[in-house]
PDB file of N, CA, C and O in Angstrom:
ATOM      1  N   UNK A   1    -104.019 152.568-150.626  1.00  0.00           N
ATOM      2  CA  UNK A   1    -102.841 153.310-150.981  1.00  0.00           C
ATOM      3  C   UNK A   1    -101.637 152.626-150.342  1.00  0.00           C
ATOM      4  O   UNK A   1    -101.613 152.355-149.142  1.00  0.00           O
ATOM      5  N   UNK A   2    -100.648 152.358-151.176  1.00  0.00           N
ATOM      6  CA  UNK A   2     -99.434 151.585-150.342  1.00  0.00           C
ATOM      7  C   UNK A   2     -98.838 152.616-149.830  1.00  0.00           C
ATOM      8  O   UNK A   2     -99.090 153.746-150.246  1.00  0.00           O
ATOM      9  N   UNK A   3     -97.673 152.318-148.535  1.00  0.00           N
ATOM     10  CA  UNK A   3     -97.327 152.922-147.713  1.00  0.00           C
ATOM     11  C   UNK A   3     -96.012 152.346-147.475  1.00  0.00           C
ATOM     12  O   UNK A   3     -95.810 151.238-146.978  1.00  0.00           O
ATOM     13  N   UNK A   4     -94.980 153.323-147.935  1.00  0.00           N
ATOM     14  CA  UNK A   4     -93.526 153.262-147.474  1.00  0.00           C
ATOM     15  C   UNK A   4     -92.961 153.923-146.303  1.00  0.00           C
ATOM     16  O   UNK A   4     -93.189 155.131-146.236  1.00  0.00           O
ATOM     17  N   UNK A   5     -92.254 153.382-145.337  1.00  0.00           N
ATOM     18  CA  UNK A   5     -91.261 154.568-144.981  1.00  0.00           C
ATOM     19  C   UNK A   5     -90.281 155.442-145.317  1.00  0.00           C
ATOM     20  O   UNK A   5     -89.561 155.015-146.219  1.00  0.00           O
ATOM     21  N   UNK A   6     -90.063 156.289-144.992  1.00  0.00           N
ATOM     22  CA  UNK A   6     -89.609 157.215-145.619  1.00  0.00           C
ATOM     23  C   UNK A   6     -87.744 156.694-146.071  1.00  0.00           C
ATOM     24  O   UNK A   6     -86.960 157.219-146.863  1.00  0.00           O
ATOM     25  N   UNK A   7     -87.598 155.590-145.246  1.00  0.00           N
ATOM     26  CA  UNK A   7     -86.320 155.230-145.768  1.00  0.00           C
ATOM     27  C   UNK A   7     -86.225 154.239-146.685  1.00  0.00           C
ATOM     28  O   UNK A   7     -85.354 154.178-147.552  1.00  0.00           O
ATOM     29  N   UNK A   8     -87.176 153.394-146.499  1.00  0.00           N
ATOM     30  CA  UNK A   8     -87.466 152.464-148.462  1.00  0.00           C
ATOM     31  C   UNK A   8     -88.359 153.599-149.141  1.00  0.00           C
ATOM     32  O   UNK A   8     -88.644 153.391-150.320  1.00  0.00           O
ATOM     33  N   UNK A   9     -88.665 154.342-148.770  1.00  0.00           N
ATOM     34  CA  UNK A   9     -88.716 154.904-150.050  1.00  0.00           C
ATOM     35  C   UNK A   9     -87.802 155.510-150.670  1.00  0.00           C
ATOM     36  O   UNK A   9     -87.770 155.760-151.875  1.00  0.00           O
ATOM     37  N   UNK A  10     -86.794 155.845-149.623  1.00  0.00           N
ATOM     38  CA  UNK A  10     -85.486 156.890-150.589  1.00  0.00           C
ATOM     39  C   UNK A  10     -84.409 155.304-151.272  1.00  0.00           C
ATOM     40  O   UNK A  10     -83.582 155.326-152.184  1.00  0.00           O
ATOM     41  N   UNK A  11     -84.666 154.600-150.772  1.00  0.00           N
ATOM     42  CA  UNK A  11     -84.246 152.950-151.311  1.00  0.00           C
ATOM     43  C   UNK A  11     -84.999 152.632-152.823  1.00  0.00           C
ATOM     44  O   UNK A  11     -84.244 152.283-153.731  1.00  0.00           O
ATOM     45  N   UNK A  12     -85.954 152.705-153.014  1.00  0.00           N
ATOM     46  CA  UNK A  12     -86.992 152.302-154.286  1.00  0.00           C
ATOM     47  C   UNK A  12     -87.550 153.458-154.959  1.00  0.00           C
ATOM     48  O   UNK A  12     -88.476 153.335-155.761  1.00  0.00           O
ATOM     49  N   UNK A  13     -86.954 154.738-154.625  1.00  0.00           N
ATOM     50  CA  UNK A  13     -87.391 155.846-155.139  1.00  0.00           C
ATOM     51  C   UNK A  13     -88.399 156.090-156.610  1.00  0.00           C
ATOM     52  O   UNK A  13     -89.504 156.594-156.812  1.00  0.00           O
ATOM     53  N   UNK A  14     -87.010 155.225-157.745  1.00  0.00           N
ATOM     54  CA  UNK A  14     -87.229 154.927-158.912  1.00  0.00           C
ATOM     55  C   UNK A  14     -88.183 154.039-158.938  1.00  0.00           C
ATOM     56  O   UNK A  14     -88.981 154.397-159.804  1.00  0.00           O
ATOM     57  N   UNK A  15     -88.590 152.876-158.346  1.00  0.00           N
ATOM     58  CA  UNK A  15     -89.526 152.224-158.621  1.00  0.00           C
ATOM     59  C   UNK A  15     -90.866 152.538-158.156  1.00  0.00           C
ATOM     60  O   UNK A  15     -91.833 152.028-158.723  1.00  0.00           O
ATOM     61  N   UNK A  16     -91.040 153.487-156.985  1.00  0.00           N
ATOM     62  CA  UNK A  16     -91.633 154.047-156.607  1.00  0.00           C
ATOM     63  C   UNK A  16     -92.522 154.798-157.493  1.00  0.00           C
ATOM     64  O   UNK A  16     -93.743 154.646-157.530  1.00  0.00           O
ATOM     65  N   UNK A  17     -91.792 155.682-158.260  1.00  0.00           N
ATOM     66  CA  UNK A  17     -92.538 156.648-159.332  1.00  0.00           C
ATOM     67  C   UNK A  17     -92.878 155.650-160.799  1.00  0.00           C
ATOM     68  O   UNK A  17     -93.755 155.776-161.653  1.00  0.00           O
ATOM     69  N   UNK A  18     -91.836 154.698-160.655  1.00  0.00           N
ATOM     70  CA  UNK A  18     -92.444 154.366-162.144  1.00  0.00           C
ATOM     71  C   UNK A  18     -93.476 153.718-161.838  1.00  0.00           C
ATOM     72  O   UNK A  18     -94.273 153.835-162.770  1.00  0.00           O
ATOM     73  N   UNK A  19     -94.083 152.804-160.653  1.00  0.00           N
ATOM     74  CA  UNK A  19     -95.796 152.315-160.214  1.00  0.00           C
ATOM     75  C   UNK A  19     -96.331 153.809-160.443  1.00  0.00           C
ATOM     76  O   UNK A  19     -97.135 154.153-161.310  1.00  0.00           O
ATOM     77  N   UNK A  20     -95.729 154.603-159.506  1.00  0.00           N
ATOM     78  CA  UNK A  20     -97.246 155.505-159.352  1.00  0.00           C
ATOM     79  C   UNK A  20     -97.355 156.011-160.829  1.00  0.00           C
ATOM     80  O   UNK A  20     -98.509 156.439-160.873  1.00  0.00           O
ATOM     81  N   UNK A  21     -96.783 156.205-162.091  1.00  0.00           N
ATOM     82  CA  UNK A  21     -97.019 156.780-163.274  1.00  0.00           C
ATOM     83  C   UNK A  21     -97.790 155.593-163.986  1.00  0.00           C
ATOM     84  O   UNK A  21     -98.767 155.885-164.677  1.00  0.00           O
ATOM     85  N   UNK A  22     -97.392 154.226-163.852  1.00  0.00           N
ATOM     86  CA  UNK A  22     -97.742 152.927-164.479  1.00  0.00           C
ATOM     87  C   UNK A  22     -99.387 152.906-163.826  1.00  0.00           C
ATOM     88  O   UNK A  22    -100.381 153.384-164.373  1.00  0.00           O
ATOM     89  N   UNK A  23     -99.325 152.221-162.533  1.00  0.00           N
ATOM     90  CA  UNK A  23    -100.645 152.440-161.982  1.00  0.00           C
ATOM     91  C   UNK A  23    -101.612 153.487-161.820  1.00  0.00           C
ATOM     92  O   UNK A  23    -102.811 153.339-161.581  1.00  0.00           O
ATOM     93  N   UNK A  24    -100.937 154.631-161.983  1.00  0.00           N
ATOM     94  CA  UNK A  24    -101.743 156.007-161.234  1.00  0.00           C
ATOM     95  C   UNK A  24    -102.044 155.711-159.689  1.00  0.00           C
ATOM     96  O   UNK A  24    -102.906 156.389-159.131  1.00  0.00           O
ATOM     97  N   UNK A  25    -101.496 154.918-159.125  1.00  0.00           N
ATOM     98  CA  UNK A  25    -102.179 155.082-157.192  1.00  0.00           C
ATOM     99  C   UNK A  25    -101.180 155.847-156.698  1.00  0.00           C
ATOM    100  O   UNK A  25    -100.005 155.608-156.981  1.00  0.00           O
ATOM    101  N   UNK A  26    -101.415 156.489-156.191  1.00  0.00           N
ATOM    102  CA  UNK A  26    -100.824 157.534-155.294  1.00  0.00           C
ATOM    103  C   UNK A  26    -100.329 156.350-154.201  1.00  0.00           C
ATOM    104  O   UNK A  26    -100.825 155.256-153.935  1.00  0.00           O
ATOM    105  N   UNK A  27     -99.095 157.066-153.667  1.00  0.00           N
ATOM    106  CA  UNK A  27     -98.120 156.253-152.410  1.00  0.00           C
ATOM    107  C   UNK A  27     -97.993 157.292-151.324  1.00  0.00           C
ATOM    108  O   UNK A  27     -97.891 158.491-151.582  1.00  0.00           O
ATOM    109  N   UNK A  28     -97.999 157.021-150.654  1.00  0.00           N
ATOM    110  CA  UNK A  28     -97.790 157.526-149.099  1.00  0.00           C
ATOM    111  C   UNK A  28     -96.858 157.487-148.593  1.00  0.00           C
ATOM    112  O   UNK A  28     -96.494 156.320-148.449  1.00  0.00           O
ATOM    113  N   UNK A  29     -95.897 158.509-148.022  1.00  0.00           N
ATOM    114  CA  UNK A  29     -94.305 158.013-147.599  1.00  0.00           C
ATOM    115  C   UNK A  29     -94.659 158.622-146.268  1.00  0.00           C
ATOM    116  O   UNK A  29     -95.242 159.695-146.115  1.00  0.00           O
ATOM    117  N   UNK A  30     -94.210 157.756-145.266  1.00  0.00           N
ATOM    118  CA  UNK A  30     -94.471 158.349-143.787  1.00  0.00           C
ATOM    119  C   UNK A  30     -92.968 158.581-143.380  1.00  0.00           C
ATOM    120  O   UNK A  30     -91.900 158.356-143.949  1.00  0.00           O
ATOM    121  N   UNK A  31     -93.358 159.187-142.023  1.00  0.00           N
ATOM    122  CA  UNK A  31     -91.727 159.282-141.414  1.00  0.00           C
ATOM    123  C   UNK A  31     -92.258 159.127-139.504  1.00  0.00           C
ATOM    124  O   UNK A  31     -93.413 159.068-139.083  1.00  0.00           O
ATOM    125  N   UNK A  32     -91.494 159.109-139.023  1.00  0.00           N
ATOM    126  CA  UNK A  32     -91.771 158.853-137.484  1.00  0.00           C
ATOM    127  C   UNK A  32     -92.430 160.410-137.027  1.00  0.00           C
ATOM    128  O   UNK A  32     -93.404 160.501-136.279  1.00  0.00           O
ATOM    129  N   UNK A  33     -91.875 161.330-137.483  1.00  0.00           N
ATOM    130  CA  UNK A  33     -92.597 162.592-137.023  1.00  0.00           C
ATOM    131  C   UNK A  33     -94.308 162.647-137.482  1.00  0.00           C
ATOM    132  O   UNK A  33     -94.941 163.389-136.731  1.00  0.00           O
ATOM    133  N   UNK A  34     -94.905 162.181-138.262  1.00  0.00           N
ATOM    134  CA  UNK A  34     -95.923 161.974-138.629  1.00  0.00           C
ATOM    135  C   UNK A  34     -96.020 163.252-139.707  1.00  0.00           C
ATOM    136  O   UNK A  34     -97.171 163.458-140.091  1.00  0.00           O
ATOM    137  N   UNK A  35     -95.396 163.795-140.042  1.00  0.00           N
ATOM    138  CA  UNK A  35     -95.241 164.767-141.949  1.00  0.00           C
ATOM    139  C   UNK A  35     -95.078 164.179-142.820  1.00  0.00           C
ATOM    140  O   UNK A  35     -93.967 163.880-143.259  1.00  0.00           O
ATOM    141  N   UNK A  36     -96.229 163.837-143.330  1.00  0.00           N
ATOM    142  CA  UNK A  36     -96.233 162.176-144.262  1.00  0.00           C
ATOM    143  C   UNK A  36     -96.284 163.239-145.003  1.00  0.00           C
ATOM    144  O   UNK A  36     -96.477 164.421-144.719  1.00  0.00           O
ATOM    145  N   UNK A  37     -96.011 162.477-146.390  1.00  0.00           N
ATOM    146  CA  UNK A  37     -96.139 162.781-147.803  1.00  0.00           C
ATOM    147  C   UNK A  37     -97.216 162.157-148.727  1.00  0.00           C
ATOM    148  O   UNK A  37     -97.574 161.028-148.392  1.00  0.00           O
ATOM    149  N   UNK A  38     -97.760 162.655-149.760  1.00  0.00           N
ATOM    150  CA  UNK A  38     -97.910 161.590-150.916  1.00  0.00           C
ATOM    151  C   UNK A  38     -97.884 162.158-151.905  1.00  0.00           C
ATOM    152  O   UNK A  38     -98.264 163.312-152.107  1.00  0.00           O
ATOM    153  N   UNK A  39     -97.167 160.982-153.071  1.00  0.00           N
ATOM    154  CA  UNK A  39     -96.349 161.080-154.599  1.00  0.00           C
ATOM    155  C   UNK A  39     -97.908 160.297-155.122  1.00  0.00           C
ATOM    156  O   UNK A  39     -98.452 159.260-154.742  1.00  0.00           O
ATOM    157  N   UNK A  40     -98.338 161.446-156.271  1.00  0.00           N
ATOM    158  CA  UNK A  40     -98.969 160.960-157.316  1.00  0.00           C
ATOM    159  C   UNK A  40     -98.367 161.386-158.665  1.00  0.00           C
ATOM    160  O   UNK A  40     -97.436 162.190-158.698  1.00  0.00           O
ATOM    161  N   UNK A  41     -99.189 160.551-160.393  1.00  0.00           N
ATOM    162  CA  UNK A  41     -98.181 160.938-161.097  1.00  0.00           C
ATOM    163  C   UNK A  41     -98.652 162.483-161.054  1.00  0.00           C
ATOM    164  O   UNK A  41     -99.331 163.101-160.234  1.00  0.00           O
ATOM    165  N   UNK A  42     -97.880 162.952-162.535  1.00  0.00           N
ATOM    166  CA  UNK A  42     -98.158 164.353-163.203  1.00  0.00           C
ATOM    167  C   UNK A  42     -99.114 164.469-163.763  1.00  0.00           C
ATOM    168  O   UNK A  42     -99.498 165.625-163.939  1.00  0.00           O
ATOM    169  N   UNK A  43     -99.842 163.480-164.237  1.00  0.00           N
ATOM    170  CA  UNK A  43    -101.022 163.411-164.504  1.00  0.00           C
ATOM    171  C   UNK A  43    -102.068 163.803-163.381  1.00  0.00           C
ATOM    172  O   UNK A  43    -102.398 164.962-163.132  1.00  0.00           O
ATOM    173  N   UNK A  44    -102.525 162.714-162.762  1.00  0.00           N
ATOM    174  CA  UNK A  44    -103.105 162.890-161.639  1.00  0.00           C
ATOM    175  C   UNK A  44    -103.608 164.264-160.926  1.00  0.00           C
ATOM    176  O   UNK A  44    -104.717 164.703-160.620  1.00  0.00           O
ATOM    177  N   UNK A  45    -101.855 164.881-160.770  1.00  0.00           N
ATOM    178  CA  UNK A  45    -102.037 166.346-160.408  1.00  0.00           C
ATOM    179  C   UNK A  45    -102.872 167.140-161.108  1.00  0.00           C
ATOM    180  O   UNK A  45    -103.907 167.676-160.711  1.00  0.00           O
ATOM    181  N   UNK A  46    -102.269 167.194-162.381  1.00  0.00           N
ATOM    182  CA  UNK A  46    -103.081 168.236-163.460  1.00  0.00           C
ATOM    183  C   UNK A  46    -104.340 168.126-163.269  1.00  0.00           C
ATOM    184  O   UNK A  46    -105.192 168.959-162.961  1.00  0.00           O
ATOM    185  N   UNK A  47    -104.391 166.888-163.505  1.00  0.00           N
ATOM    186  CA  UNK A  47    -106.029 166.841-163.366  1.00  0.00           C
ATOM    187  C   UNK A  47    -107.035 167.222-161.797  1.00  0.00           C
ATOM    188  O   UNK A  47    -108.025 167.947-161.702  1.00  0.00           O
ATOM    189  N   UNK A  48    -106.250 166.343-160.607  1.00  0.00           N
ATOM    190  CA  UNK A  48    -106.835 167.835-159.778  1.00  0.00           C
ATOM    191  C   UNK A  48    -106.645 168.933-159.825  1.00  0.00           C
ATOM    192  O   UNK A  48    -107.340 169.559-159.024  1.00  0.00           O
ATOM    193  N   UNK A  49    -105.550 169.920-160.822  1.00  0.00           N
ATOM    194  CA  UNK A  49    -105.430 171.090-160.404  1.00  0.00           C
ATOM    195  C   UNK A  49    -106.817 171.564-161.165  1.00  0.00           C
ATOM    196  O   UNK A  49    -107.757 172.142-160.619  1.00  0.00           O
ATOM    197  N   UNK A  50    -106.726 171.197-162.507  1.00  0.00           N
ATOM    198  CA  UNK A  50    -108.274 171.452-163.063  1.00  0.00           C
ATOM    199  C   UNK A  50    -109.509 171.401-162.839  1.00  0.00           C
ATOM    200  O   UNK A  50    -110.359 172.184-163.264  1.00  0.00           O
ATOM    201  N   UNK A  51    -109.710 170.197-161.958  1.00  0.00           N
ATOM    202  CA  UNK A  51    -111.237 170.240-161.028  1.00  0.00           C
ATOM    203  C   UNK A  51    -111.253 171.254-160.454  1.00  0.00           C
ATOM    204  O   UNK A  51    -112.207 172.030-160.507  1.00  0.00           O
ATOM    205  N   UNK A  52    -109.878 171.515-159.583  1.00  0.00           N
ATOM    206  CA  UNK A  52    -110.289 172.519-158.466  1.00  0.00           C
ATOM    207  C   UNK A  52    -109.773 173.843-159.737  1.00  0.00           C
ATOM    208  O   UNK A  52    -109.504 174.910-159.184  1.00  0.00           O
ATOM    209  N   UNK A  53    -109.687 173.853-160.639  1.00  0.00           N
ATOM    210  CA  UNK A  53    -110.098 175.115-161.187  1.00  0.00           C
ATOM    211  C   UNK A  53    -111.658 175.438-161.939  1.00  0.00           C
ATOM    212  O   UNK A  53    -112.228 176.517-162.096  1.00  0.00           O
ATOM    213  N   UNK A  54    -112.018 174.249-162.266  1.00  0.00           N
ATOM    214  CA  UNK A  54    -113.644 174.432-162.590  1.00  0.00           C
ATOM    215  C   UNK A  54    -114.341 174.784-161.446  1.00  0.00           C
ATOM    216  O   UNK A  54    -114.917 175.872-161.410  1.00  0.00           O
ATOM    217  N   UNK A  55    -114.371 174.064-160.557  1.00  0.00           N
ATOM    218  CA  UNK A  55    -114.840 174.201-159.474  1.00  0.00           C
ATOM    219  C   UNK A  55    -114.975 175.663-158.939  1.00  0.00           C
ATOM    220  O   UNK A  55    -116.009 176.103-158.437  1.00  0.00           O
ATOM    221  N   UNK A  56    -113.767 176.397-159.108  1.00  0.00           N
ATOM    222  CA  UNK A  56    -113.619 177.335-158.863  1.00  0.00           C
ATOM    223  C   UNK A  56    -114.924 178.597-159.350  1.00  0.00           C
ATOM    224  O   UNK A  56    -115.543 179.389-158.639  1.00  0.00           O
ATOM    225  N   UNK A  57    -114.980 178.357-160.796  1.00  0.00           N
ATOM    226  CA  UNK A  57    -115.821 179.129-161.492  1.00  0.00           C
ATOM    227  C   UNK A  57    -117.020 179.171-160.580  1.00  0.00           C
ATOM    228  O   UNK A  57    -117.399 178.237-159.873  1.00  0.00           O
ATOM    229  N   UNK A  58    -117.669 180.568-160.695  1.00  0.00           N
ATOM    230  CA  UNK A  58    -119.389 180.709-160.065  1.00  0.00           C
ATOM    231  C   UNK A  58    -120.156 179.831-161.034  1.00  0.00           C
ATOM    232  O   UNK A  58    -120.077 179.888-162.261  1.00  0.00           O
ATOM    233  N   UNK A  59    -120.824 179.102-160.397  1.00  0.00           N
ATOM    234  CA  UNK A  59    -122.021 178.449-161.031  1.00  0.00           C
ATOM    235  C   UNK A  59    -122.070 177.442-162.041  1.00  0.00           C
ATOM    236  O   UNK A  59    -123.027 177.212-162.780  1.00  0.00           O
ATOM    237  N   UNK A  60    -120.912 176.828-162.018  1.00  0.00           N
ATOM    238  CA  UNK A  60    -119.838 176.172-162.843  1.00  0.00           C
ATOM    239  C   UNK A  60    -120.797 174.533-162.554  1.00  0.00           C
ATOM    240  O   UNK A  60    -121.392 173.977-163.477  1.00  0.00           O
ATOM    241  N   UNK A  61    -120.767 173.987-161.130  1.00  0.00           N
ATOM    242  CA  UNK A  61    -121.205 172.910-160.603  1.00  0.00           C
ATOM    243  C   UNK A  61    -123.348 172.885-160.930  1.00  0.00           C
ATOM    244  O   UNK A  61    -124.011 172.187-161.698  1.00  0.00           O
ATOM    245  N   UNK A  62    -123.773 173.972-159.940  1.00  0.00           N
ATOM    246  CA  UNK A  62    -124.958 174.196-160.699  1.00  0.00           C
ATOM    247  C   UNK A  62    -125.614 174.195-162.398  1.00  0.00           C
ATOM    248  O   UNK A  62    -126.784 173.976-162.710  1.00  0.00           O
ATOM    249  N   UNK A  63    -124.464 174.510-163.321  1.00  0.00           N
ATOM    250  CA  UNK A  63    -124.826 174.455-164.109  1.00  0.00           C
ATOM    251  C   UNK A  63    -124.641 172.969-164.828  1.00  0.00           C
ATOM    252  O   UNK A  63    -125.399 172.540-165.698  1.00  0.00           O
ATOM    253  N   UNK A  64    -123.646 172.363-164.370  1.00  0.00           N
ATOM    254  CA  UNK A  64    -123.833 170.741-164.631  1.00  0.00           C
ATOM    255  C   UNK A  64    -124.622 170.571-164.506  1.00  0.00           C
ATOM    256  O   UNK A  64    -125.308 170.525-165.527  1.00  0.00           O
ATOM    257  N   UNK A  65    -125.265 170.332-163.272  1.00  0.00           N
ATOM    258  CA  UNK A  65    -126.333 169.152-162.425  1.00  0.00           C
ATOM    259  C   UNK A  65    -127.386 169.909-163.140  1.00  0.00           C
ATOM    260  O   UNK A  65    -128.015 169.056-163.766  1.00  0.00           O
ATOM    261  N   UNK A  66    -127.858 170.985-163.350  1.00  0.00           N
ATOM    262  CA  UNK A  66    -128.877 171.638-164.162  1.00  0.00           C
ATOM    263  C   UNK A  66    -128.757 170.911-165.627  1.00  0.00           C
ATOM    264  O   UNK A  66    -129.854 170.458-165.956  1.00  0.00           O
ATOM    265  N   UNK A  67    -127.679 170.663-166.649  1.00  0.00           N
ATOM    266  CA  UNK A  67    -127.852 170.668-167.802  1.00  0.00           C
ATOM    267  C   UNK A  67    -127.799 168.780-167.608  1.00  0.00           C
ATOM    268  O   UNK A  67    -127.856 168.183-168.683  1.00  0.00           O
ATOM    269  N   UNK A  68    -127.721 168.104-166.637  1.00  0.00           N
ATOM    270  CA  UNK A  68    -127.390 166.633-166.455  1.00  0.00           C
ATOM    271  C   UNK A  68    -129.000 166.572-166.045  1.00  0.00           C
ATOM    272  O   UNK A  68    -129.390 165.609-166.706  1.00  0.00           O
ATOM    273  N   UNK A  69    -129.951 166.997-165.434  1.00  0.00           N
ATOM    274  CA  UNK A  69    -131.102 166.685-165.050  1.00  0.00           C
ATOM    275  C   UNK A  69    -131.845 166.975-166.398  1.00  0.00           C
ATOM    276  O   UNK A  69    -132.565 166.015-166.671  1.00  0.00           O
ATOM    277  N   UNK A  70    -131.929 168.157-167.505  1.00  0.00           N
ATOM    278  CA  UNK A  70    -132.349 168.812-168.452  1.00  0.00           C
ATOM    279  C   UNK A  70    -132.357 167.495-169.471  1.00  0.00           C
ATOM    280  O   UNK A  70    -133.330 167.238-170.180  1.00  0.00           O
ATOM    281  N   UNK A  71    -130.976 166.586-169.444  1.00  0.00           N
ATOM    282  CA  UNK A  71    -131.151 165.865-170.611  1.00  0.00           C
ATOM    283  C   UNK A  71    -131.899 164.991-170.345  1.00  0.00           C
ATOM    284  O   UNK A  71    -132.139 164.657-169.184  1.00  0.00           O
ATOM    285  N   UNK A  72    -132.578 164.277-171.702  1.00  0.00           N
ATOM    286  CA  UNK A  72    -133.307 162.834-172.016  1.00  0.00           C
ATOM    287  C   UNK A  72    -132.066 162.232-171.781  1.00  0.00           C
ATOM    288  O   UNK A  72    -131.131 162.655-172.461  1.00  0.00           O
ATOM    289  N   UNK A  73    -131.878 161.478-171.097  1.00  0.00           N
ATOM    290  CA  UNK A  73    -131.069 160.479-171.044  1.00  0.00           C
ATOM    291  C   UNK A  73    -131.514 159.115-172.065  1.00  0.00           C
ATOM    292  O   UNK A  73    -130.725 158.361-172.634  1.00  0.00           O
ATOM    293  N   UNK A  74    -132.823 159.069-172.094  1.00  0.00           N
ATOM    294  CA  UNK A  74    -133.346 157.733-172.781  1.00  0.00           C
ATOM    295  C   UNK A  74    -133.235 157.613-173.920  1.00  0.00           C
ATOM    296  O   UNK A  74    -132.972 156.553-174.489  1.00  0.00           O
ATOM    297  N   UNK A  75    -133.458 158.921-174.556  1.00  0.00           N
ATOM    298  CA  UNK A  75    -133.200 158.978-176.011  1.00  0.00           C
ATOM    299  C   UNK A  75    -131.885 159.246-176.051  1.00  0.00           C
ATOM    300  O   UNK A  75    -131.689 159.581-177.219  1.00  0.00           O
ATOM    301  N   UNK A  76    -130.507 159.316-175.261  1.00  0.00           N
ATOM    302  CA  UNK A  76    -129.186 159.924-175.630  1.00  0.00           C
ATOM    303  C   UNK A  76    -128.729 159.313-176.756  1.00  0.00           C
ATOM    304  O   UNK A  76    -129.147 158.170-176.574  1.00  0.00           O
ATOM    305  N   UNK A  77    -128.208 159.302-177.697  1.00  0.00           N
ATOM    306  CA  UNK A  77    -127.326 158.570-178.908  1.00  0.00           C
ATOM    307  C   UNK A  77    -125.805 158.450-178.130  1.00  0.00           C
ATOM    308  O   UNK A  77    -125.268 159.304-177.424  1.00  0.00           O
ATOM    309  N   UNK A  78    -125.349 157.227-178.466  1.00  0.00           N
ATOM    310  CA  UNK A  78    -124.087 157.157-178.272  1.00  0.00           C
ATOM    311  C   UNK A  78    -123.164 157.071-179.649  1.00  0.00           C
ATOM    312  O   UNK A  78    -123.556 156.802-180.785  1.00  0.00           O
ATOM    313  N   UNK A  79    -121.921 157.356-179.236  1.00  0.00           N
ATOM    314  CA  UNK A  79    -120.953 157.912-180.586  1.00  0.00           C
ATOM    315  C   UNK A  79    -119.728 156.852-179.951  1.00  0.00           C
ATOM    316  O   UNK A  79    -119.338 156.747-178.788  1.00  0.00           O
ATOM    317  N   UNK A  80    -119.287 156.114-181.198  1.00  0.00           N
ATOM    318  CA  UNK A  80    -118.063 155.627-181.475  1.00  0.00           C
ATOM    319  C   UNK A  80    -117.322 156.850-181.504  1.00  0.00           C
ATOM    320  O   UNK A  80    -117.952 157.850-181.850  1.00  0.00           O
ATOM    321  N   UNK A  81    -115.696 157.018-181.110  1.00  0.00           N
ATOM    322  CA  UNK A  81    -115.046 157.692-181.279  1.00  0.00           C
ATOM    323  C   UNK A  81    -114.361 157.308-183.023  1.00  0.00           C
ATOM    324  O   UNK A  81    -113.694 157.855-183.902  1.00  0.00           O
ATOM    325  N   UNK A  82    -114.914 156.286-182.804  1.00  0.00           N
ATOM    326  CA  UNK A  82    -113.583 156.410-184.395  1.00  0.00           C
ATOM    327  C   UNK A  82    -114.988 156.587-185.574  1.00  0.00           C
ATOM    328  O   UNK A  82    -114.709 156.587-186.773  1.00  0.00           O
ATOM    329  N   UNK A  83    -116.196 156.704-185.215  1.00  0.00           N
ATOM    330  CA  UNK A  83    -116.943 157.763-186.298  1.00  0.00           C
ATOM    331  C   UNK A  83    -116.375 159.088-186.494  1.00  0.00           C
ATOM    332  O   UNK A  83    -116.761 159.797-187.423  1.00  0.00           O
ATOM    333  N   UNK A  84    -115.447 159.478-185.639  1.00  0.00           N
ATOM    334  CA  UNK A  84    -115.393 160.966-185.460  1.00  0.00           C
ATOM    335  C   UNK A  84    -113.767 161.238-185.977  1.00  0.00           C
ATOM    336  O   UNK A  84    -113.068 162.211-185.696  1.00  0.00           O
ATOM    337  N   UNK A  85    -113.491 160.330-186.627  1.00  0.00           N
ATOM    338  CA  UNK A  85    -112.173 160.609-187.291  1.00  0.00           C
ATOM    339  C   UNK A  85    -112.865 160.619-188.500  1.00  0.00           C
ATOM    340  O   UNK A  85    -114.010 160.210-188.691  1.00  0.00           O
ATOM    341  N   UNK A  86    -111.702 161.367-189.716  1.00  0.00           N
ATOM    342  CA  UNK A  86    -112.143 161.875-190.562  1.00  0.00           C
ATOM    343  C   UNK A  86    -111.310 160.067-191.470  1.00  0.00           C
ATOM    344  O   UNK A  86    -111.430 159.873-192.680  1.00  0.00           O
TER     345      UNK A  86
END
C-alpha cells in the first residue's frame, strides 16, 4: 500500500484518487500524531460494505462452504459469458 504524508497528500490530492480509482489500491495518508487514514475507491467500499452485509446474514457463510463441498466440481460445465447474451 503506498504511503503519503498527510501534507503531499493534500499536494497530489487529485492524483491521489485518480490511482486509487485507476488501480483500486488503497493509499494510506499518515500524519505525525499517528491517526492515519486510508482512501480506497467507491467501488472498493461498496463492495466491502456488502461482504460485511452477507456476512452478516445467519448461516449465510455455512451455507456456502456447505453448497461449495456438495458440488462435483469435476463434472462442473463452464459458460462463456457471451453464450448468455441473447
Amino acid at each position: 500500500m503506498k504511503e503519503y504524508k498527510i501534507t503531499d497528500a493534500r499536494a497530489n490530492l487529485y492524483g491521489i484518487v485518480s490511482d486509487v480509482n485507476v488501480a483500486y489500491n488503497p493509499v494510506k495518508i499518515v500524519n505525525t500524531k499517528g491517526d492515519n487514514a486510508v482512501i480506497i475507491s467507491e467501488r472498493d467500499w461498496n463492495s466491502i460494505q456488502e461482504t460485511l452485509y452477507l456476512y452478516s446474514i445467519p448461516g449465510y457463510v455455512e451455507s456456502l462452504e456447505k453448497a461449495y463441498e456438495e458440488t462435483d466440481w469435476e463434472n462442473a460445465k463452464t459458460y462463456d459469458p457471451k453464450d448468455w447474451q441473447e
